[in-house]
N, C-alpha and C positions, 0 to 999 in steps of 0.2 A: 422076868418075863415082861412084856412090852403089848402093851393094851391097843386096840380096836375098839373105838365105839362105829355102831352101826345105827343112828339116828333114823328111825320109823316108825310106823304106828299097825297096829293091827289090820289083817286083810287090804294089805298093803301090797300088789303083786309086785312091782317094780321093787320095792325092799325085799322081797321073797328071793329073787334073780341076784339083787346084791350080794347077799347072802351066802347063795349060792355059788357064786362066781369069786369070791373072799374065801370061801372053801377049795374050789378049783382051785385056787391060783396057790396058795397054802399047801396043797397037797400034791399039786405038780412041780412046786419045786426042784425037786429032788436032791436037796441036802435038806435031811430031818434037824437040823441044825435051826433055820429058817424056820421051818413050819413049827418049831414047837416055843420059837421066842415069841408067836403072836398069841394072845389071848383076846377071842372077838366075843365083846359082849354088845349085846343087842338092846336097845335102849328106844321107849316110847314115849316120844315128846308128848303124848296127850295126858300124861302123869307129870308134865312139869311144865308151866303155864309161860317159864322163859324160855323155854327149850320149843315150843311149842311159837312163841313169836319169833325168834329165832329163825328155824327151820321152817316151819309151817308146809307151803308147799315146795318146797325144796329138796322135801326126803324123797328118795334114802340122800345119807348124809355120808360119809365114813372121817371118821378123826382118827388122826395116831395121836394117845394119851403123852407121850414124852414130847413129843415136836409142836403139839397143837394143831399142825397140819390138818386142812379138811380137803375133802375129796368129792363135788358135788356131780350126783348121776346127771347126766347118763354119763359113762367109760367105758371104754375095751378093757379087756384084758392086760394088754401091756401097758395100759397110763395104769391100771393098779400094781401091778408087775413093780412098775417103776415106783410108783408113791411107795409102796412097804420097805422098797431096798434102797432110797433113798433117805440118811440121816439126817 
């Protein structure tokens, strides 16, 4: 299974919509095939002081764990469409 971080911080509405829309796009696939190689973990740069200079105001963030690829908001739907289904 193939990881999603989702770089943000609490009461974070812009990460909230991330999140959200990394679900849509997951679930409107339509081959379960897809939706179940991602595992999206949610991750709060203000627990990690590099992660936090890093990103700071930049989140939401999205990374794919295999590629390293990051994915900085704002996006539609189909530039994430694209980032997940491209290796």
């Amino acid at each position: 299974m193939k990881q999603i971080f989702l770089y943000s911080r609490d009461e974070c509405e812009l990460c909230d919509k991330a999140l959200a829309m990394v679900q849509e796009v997951l679930a409107a696939s339509n081959t379960p095939a897809v939706t179940a190689q991602w595992d999206v973990v949610k991750v709060d740069i203000t627990k990690d002081a590099t992660l936090s200079e890093k990103f700071g105001w930049h989140i939401p963030v999205i990374e794919r764990t295999d590629t390293n690829a990051l994915l900085y908001w704002p996006f539609p739907p189909s530039r994430l469409r694209d980032f997940l289904a491209n290796a």
